[in-house]
Biopython code that builds the backbone (N, CA, C, O; Angstrom):
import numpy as np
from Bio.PDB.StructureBuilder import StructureBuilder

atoms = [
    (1, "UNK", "N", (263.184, 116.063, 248.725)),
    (1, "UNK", "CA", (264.447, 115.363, 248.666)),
    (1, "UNK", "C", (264.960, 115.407, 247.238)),
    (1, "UNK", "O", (264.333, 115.013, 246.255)),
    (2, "UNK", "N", (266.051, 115.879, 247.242)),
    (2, "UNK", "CA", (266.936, 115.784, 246.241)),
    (2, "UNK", "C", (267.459, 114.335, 245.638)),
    (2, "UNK", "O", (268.407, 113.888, 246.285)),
    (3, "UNK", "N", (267.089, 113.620, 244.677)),
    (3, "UNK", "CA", (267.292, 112.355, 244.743)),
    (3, "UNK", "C", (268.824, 112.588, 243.670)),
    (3, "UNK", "O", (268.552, 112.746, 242.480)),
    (4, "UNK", "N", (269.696, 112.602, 243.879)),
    (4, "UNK", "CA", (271.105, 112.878, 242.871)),
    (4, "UNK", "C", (272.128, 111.393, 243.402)),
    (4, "UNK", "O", (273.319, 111.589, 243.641)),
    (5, "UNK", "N", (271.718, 110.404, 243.502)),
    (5, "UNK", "CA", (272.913, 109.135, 243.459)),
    (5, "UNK", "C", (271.934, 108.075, 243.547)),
    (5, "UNK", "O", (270.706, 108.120, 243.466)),
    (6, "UNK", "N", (272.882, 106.933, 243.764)),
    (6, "UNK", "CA", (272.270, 106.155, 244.568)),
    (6, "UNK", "C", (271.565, 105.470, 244.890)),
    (6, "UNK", "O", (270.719, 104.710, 244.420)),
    (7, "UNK", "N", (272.168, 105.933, 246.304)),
    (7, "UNK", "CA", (271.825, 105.661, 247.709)),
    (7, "UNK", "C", (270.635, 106.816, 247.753)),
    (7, "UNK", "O", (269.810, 106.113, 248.338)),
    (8, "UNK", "N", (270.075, 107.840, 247.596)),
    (8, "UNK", "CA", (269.333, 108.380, 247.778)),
    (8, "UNK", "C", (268.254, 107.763, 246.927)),
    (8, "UNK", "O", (267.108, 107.856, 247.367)),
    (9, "UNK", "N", (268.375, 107.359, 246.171)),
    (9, "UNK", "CA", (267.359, 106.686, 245.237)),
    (9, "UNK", "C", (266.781, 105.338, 245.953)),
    (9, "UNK", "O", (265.626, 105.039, 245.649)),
    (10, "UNK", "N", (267.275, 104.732, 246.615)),
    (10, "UNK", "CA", (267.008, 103.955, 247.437)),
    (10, "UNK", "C", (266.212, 103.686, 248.603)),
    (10, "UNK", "O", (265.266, 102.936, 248.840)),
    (11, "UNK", "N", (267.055, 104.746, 249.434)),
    (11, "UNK", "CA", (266.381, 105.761, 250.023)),
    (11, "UNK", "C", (264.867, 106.011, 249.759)),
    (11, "UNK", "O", (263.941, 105.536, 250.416)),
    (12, "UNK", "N", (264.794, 106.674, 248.898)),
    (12, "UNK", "CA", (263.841, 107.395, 248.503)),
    (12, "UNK", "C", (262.304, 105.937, 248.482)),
    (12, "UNK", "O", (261.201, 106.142, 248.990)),
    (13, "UNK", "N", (262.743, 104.513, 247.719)),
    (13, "UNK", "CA", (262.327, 103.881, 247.463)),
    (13, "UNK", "C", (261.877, 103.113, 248.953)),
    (13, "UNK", "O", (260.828, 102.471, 249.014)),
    (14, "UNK", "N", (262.748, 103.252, 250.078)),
    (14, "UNK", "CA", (262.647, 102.305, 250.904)),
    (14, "UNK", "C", (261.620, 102.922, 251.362)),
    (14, "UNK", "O", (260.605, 102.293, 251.659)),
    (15, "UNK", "N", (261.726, 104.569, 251.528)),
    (15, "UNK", "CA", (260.939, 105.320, 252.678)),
    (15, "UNK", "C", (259.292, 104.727, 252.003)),
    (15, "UNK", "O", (258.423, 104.142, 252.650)),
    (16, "UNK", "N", (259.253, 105.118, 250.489)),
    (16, "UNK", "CA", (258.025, 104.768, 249.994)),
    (16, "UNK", "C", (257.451, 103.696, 250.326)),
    (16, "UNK", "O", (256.222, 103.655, 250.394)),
    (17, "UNK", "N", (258.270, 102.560, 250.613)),
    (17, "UNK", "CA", (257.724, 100.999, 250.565)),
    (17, "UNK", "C", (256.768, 101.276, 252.198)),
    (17, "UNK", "O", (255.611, 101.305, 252.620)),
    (18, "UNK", "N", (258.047, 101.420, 252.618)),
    (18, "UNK", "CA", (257.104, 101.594, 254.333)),
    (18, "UNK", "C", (256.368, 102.228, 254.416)),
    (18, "UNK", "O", (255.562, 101.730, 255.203)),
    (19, "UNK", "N", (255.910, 103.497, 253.957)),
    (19, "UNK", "CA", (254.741, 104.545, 253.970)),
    (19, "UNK", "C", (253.131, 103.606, 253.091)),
    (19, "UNK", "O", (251.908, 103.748, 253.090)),
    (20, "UNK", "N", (254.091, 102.738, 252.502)),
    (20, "UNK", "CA", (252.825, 101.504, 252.250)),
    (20, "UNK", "C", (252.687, 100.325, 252.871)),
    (20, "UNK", "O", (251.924, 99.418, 252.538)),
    (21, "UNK", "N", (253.571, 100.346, 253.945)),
    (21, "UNK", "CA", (253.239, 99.130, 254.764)),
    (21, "UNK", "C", (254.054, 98.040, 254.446)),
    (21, "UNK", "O", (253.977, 97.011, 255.118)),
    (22, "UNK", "N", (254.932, 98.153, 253.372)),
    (22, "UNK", "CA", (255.908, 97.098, 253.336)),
    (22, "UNK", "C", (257.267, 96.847, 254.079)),
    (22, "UNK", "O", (257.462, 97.343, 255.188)),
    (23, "UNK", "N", (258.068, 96.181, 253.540)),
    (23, "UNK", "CA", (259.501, 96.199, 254.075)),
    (23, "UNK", "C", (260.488, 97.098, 253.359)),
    (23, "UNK", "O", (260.462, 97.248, 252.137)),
    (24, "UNK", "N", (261.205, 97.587, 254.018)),
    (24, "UNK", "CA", (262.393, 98.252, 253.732)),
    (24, "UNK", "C", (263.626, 97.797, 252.458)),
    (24, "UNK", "O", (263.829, 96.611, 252.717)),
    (25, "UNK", "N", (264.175, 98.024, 251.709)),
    (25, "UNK", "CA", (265.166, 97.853, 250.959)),
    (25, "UNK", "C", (266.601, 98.462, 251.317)),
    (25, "UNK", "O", (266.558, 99.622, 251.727)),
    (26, "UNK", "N", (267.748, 97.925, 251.237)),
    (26, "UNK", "CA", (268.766, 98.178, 251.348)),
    (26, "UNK", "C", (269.405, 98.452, 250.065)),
    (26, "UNK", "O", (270.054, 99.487, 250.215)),
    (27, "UNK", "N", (269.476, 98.201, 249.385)),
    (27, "UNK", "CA", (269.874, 98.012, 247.760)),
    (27, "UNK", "C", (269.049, 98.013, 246.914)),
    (27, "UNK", "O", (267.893, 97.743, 247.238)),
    (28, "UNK", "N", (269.390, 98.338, 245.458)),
    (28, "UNK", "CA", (268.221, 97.870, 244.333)),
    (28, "UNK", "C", (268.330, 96.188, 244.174)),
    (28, "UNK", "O", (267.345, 95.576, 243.761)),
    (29, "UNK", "N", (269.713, 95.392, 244.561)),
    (29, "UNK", "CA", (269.693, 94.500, 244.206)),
    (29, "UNK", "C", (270.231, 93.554, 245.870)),
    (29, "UNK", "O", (271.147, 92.934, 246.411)),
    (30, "UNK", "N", (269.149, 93.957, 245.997)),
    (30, "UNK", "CA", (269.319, 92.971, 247.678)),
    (30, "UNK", "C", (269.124, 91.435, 247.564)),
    (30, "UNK", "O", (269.797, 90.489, 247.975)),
    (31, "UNK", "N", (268.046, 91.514, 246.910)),
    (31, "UNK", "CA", (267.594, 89.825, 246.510)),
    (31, "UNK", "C", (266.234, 89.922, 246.896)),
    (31, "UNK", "O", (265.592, 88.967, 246.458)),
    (32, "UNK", "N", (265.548, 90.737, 247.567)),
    (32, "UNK", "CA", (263.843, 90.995, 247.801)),
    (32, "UNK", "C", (263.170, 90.722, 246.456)),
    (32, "UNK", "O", (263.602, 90.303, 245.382)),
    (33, "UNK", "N", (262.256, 91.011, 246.780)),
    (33, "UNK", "CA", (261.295, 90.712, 245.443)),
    (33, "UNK", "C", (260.668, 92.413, 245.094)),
    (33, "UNK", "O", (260.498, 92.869, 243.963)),
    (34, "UNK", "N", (260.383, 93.196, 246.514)),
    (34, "UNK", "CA", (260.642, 94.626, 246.777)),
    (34, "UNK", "C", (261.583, 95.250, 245.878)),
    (34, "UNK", "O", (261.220, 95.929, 244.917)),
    (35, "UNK", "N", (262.843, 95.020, 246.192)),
    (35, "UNK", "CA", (264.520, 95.459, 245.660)),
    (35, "UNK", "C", (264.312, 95.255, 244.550)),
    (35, "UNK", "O", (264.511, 96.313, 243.953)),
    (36, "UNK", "N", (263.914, 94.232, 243.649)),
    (36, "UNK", "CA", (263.886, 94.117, 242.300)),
    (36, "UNK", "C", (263.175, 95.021, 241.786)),
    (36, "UNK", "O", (263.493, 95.929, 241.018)),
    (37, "UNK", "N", (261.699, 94.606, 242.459)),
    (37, "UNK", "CA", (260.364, 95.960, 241.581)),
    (37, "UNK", "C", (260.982, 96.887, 241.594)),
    (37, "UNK", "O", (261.409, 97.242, 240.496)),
    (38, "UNK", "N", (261.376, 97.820, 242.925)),
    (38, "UNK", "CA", (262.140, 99.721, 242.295)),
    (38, "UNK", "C", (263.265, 99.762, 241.860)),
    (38, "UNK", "O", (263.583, 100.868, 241.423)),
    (39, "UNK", "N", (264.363, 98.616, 241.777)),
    (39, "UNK", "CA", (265.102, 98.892, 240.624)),
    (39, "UNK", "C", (264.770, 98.672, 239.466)),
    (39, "UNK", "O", (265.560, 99.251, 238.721)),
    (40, "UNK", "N", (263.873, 98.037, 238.819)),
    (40, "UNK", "CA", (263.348, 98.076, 237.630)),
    (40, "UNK", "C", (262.297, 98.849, 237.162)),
    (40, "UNK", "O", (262.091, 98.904, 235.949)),
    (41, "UNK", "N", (261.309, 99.713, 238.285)),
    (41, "UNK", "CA", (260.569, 100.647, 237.691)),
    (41, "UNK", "C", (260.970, 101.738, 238.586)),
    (41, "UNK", "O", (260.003, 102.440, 238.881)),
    (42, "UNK", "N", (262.313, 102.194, 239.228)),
    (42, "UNK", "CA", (262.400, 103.636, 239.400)),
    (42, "UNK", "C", (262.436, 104.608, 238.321)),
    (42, "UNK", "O", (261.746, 105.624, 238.403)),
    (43, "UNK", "N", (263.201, 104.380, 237.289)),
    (43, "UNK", "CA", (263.349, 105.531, 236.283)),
    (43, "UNK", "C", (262.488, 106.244, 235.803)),
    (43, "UNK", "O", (262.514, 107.472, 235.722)),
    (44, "UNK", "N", (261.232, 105.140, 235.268)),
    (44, "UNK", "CA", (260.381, 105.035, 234.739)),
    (44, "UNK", "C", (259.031, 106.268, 235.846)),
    (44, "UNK", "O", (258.189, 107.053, 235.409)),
    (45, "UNK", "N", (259.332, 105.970, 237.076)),
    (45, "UNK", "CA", (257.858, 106.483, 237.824)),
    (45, "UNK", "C", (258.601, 107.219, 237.844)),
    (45, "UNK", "O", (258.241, 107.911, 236.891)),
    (46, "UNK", "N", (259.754, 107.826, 238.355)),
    (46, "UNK", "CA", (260.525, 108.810, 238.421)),
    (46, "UNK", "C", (260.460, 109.980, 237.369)),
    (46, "UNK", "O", (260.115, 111.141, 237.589)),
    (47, "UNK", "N", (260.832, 109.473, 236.285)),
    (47, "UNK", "CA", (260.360, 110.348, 235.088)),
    (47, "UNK", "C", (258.755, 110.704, 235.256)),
    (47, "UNK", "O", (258.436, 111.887, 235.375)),
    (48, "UNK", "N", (258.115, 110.045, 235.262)),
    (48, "UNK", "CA", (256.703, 110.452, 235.009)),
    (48, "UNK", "C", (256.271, 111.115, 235.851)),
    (48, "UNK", "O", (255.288, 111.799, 235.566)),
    (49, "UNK", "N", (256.811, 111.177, 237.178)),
    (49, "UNK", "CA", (256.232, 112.194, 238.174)),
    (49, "UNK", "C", (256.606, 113.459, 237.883)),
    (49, "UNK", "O", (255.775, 114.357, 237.744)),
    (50, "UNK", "N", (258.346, 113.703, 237.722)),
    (50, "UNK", "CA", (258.201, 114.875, 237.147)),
    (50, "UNK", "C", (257.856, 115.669, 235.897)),
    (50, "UNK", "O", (257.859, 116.900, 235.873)),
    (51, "UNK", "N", (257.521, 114.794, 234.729)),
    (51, "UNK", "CA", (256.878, 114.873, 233.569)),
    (51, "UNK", "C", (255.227, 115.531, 234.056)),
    (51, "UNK", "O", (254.766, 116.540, 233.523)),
    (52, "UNK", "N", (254.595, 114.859, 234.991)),
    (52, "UNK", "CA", (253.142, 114.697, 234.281)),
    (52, "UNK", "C", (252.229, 115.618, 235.863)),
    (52, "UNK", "O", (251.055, 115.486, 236.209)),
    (53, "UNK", "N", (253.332, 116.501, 236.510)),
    (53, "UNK", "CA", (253.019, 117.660, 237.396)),
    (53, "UNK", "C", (253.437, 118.769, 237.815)),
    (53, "UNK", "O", (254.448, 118.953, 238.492)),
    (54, "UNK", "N", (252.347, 119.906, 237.266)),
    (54, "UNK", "CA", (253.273, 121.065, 237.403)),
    (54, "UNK", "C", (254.054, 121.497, 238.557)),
    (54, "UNK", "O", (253.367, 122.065, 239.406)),
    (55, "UNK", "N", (254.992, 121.416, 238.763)),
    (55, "UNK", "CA", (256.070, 122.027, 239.828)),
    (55, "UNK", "C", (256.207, 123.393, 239.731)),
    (55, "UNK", "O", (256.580, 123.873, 238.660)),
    (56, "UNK", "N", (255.954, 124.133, 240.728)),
    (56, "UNK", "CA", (256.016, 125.353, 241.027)),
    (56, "UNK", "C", (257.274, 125.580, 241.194)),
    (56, "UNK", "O", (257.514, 126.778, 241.049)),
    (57, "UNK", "N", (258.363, 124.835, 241.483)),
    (57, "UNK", "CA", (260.544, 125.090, 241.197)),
    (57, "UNK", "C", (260.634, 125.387, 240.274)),
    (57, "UNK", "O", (261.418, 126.323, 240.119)),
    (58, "UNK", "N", (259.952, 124.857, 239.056)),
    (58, "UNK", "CA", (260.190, 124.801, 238.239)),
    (58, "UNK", "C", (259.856, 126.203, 237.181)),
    (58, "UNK", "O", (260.401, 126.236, 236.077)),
    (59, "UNK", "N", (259.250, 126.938, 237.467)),
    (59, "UNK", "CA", (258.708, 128.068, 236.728)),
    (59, "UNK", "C", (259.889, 129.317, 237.351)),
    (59, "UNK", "O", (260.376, 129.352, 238.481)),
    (60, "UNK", "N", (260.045, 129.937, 236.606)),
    (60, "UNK", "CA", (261.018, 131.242, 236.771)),
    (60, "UNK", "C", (260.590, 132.292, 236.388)),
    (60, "UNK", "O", (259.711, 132.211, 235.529)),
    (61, "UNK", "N", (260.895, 133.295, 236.717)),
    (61, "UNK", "CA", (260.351, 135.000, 235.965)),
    (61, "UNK", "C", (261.261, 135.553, 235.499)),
    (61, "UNK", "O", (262.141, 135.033, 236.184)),
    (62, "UNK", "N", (261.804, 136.259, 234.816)),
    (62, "UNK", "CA", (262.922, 136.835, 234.419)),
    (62, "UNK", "C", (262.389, 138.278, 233.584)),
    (62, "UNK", "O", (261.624, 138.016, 232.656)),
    (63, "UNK", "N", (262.601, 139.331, 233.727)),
    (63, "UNK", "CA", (262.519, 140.917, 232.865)),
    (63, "UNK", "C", (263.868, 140.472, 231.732)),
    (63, "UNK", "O", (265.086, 140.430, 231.901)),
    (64, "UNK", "N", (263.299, 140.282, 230.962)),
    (64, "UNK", "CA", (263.457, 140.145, 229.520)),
    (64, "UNK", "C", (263.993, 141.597, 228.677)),
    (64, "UNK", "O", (263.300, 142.612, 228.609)),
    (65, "UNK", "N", (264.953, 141.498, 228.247)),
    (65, "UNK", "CA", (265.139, 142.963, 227.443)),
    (65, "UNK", "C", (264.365, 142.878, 226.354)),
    (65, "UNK", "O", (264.029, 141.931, 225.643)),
    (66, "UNK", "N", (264.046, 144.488, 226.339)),
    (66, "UNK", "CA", (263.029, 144.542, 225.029)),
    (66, "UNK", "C", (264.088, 144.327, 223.585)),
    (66, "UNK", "O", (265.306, 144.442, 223.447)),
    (67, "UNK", "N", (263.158, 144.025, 222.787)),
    (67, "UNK", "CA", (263.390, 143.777, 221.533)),
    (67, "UNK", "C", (264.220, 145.019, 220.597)),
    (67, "UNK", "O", (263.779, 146.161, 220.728)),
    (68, "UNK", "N", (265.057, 144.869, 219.939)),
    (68, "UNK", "CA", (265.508, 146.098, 219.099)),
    (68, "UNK", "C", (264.077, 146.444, 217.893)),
    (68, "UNK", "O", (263.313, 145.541, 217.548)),
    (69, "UNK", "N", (263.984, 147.448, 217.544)),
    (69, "UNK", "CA", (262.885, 148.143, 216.928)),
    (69, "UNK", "C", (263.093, 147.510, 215.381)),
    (69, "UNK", "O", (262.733, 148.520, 214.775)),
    (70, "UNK", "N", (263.284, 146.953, 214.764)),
    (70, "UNK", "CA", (263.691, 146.699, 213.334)),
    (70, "UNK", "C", (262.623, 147.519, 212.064)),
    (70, "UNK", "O", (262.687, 147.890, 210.892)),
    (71, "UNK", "N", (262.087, 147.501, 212.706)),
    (71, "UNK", "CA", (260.231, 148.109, 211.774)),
    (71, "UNK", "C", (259.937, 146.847, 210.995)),
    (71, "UNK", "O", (259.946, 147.292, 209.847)),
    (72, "UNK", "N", (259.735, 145.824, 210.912)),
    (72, "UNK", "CA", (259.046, 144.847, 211.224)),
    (72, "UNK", "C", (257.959, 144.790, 212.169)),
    (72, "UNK", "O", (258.004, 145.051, 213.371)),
    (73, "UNK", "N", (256.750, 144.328, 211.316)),
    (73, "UNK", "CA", (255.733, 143.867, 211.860)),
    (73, "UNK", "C", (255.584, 142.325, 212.770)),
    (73, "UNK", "O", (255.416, 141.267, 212.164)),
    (74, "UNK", "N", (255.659, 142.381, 214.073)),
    (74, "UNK", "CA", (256.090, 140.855, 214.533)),
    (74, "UNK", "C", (255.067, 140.267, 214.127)),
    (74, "UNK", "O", (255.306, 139.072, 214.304)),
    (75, "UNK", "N", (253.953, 140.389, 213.638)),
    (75, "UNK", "CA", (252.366, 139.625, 213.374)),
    (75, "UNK", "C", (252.626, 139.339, 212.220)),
    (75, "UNK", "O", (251.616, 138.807, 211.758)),
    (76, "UNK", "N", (253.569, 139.393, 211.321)),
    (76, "UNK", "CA", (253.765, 138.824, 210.218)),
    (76, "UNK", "C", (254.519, 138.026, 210.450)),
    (76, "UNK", "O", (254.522, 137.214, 209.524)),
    (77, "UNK", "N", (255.084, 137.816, 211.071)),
    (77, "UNK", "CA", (256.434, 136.281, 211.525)),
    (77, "UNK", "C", (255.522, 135.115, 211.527)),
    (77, "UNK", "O", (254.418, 135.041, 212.065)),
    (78, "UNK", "N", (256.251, 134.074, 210.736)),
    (78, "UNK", "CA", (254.888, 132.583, 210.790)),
    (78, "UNK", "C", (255.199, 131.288, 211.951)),
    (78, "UNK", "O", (254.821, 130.122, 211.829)),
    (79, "UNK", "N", (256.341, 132.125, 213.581)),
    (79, "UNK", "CA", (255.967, 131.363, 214.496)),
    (79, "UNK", "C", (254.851, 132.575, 215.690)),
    (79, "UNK", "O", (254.336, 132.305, 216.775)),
    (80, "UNK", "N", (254.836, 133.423, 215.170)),
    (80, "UNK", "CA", (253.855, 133.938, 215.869)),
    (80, "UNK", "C", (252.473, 133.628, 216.120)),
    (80, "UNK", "O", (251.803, 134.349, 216.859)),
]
sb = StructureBuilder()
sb.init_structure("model")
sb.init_model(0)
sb.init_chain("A")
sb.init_seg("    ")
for serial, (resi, resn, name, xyz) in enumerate(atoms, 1):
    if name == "N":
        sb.init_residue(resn, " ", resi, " ")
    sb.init_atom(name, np.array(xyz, "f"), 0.0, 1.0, " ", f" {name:<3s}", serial, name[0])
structure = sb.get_structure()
């Protein structure tokens, strides 16, 4: 799931609650005690999930043009 608004963010939060056995959310700010916790720590787990696992979307391949010849030694460059 594409989480881009929202309502998908919500979403996203309600489906989680129930997959743990809780209640559902309508809003971040419904008045639950639920609704409060993931509006105040969505960003936060949100970020860190995609921070702290490699995602295979995320990697690309691309054929790269070669380099112009300069006669330069690249092993002398000091980010090499």
């Amino acid at each position: 799931m594409v989480v881009s608004n929202g309502s998908d963010r919500v979403r996203l939060c309600a489906e989680a609650l129930v997959r743990l056995n809780g209640e559902s959310i309508g809003s971040f700010s419904d008045g639950s005690r639920a609704a409060t916790i993931c509006g105040m720590s969505y960003e936060r787990v949100y970020r860190k999930a995609l921070v702290s696992n490699r995602w295979t979307f995320t990697r690309g391949y691309k054929a790269l043009a070669p380099l112009a010849d300069d006669g330069q030694n690249p092993s002398s460059f000091p980010w090499c």
